[in-house]
C-alpha positions, 0 to 999 in steps of 0.5 A: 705202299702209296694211299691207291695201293694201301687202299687196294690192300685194305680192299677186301676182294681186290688184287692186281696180279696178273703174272703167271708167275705169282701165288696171290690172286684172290685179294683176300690173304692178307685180310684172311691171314691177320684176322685169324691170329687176333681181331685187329690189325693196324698197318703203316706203310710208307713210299716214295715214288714218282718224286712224291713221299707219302706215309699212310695209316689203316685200320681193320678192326673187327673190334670197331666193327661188332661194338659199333654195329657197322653193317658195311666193313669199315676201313678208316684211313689216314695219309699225309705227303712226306715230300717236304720233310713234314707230314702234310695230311693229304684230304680227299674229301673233306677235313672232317672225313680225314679227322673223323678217321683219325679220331676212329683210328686213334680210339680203336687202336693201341695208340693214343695220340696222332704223335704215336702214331707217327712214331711208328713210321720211324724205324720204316725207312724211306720205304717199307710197311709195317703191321702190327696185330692185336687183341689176338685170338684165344682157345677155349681156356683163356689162354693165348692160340699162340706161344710166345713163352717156349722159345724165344726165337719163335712162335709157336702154336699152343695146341699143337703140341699136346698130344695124348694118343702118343707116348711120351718117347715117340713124340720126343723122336717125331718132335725132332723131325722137321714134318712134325716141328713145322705143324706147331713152329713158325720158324720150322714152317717159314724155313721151307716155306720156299722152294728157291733160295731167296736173295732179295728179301729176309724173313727175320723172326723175334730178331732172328733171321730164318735159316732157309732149308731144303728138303731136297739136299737133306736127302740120302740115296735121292734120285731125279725122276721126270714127269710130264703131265698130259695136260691136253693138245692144246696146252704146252708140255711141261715136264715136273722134276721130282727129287725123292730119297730116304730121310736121314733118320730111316729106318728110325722115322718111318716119316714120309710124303712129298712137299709139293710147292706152287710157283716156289710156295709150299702148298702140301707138306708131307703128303703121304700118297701111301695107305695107312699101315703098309710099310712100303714106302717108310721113309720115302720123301719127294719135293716137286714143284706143281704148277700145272695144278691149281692151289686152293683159295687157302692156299693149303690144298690143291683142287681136286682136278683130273690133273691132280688125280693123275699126279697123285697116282704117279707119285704112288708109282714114284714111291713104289720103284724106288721102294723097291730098288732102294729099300736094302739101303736102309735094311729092308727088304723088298717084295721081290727079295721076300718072294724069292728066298720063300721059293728056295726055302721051300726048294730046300725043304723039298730037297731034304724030304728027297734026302730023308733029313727032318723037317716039321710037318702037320698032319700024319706022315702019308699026307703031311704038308711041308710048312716052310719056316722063314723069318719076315721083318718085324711088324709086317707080314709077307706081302704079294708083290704086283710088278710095275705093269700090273702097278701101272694098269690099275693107276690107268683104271683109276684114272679113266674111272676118274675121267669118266665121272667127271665127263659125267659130271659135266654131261649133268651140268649140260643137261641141268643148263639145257633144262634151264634153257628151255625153261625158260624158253617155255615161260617166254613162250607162254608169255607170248601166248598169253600177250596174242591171246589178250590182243586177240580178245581185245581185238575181238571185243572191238570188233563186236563193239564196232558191230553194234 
């Protein structure tokens, strides 16, 4: 970054991108982002462009800012002009300002002198920035949020692993599972970070170079499904291509949900669109890219839109076809399946009471009762199945329901602004009044003034 784009970046609020086809528009992520892991952060950036070499150092510190009681964020900054092989300080006010933000600088930084800190320009390049973050945050035992102990090649977060609602066996079998790993690894997360293979750039972390992973290739039995969001008449179509399929691990794992990126970024890992304690769908993971939807301002949800709401039904309706024509690959046994060996089990009953064979029954033998004996998958119970129509209804319902509030709600927002309007309108006019009546009264006093 030149001194206007490092100024920019340092500048809370501010951001340039206007392309479509990047995440960043906010100008709030990397402030955000690197003052959740510590307090301070220093960046050195450098850059070459239009013939002219600069370097330039910034400092946000939250340090600096509580213990000398600043009401405004304070961002010093230092640049000098590289072009000449020598650092030339670049003034844009006066040398006391350069030198007052040096001095800053060098007092609420780790570094010293005005020579360490340009020795850190050294191993940047011609081109590049680096940031460092420090005095990082820590829990409520003193102790570091982030674990840089366990494993050498990664980051990790500290109290995400403990978990003491779990059985030491189930979480050793989830902790081998990428949708588990990456709530606590850097590494596991950065690795599907990106739905597109990246080319032009490394992610190297504590040396090590990320390996990128695709969700989608991981997958067994995977199939293609399209879909086309009804985003209005007025917006172009679009069509969504979701891969969806069995973990490797299933039936072992009942992991689920799909991963959902934004302009190639992952927004929801794993989100399960099943309900809670229903097994139909253990197992089952989609990857989409959903750019019709608008992320969240973290970046780690999306906004609660009608579209959102029609997507979510339509992946309730992706896990439940392909549940039902793909579960016997792994095992299980589908609702139709079920359904059809209970009739010709109780087929078979009624044939053998024709015939006289033994049977169980309750009651006395005048009005006994045929209970039909069948075996049913551990730790589920015979479910009714609702056939895709049925299905396909009650996601039309919901979302129509959803429309309706929202035109609701929109109706109110009219009505509250048509209040206001008027309002206002009505302290306007009695403004007015008030203004003729006082020249009426004025004019009425001169008049009686005149006459006497």
């Amino acid at each position: 970054m030149n001194p206007e784009s490092m100024r920019k970046c340092m500048s809370l609020g501010y951001s340039s991108k206007t392309s479509n086809t990047t995440i960043g528009q906010y100008g709030n992520g990397f402030k955000t982002s690197t003052m959740r892991l510590g307090a301070d952060v220093i960046v050195f950036s450098r850059a070459t462009q239009s013939g002219r070499a600069t370097q330039s150092v910034g400092l946000l510190s939250y340090t600096f800012l509580r213990k000398t009681r600043q009401d405004d964020v304070i961002v010093p900054m230092i640049d000098f002009d590289i072009s000449d092989n020598w650092a030339e300080p670049i003034i844009y006010g006066s040398k006391d300002d350069w030198s007052g933000n040096l001095k800053t600088i060098l007092q609420w930084s780790p570094f010293a002198s005005k020579d360490d800190l340009m020795l850190q320009f050294d191993n940047i390049g011609s081109h590049g920035t680096k940031i460092i973050i420090y005095n990082l945050w820590m829990n409520d035992e003193g102790i570091y949020e982030l674990n840089f102990d366990d494993d050498e090649e990664d980051i990790r977060l500290r109290d995400e692993v403990n978990n003491g609602n779990t059985s030491r066996k189930r979480v050793l079998e989830l902790q081998s599972h990428l949708s588990y790993r990456m709530r606590f690894s850097l590494r596991a997360y950065a690795s599907i970070l990106y739905l597109k293979k990246f080319t032009n750039f490394k992610i190297i972390l504590r040396g090590k170079p990320v390996e990128q992973f695709s969700i989608a290739d991981d997958l067994k039995h995977s199939t293609t499904i399209t879909y086309s969001p009804q985003r209005g008449l007025a917006l172009k179509e679009v069509t969504v291509q979701t891969v969806i399929g069995f973990i490797k691990e299933a039936p072992a794992l009942g992991v689920c949900g799909f991963n959902v990126y934004h302009k190639n970024r992952l927004i929801r890992p794993y989100w399960k669109v099943t309900a809670d304690g229903n097994s139909r769908g253990h197992g089952v993971v989609g990857v989409l890219e959903a750019n019709f939807i608008e992320p969240a301002h973290d970046k780690q949800d999306f906004e609660r839109s009608t579209l959102f709401v029609k997507l979510e039904m339509r992946l309730k309706q992706m896990v439940m076809e392909y549940w039902r024509g793909h579960c016997h690959l792994i095992g299980h046994v589908s609702d139709g399946t079920r359904k059809i060996n209970y009739l010709n089990k109780s087929t078979a009953l009624q044939n053998d009471e024709v015939s006289g064979n033994t049977f169980r029954t309750s009651g006395d033998s005048k009005s006994s009762t045929i209970q039909p004996v069948f075996e049913t998958e551990a730790g589920s119970r015979p479910e009714t199945s609702l056939d895709k129509r049925t299905l396909d209804q009650i996601c039309d319902e919901n979302i129509q329901l959803f429309m309706r509030c929202e035109e609701y709600k929109m109706k109110q927002v009219g009505l509250v602004r048509t209040i206001e309007e008027l309002e206002n309108q009505l302290e306007e006019t009695r403004k007015k009044c008030a203004r003729v009546s006082s020249y009426i009264e004025t004019q009425r006093k001169q008049t009686l003034a005149t006459q006497r």
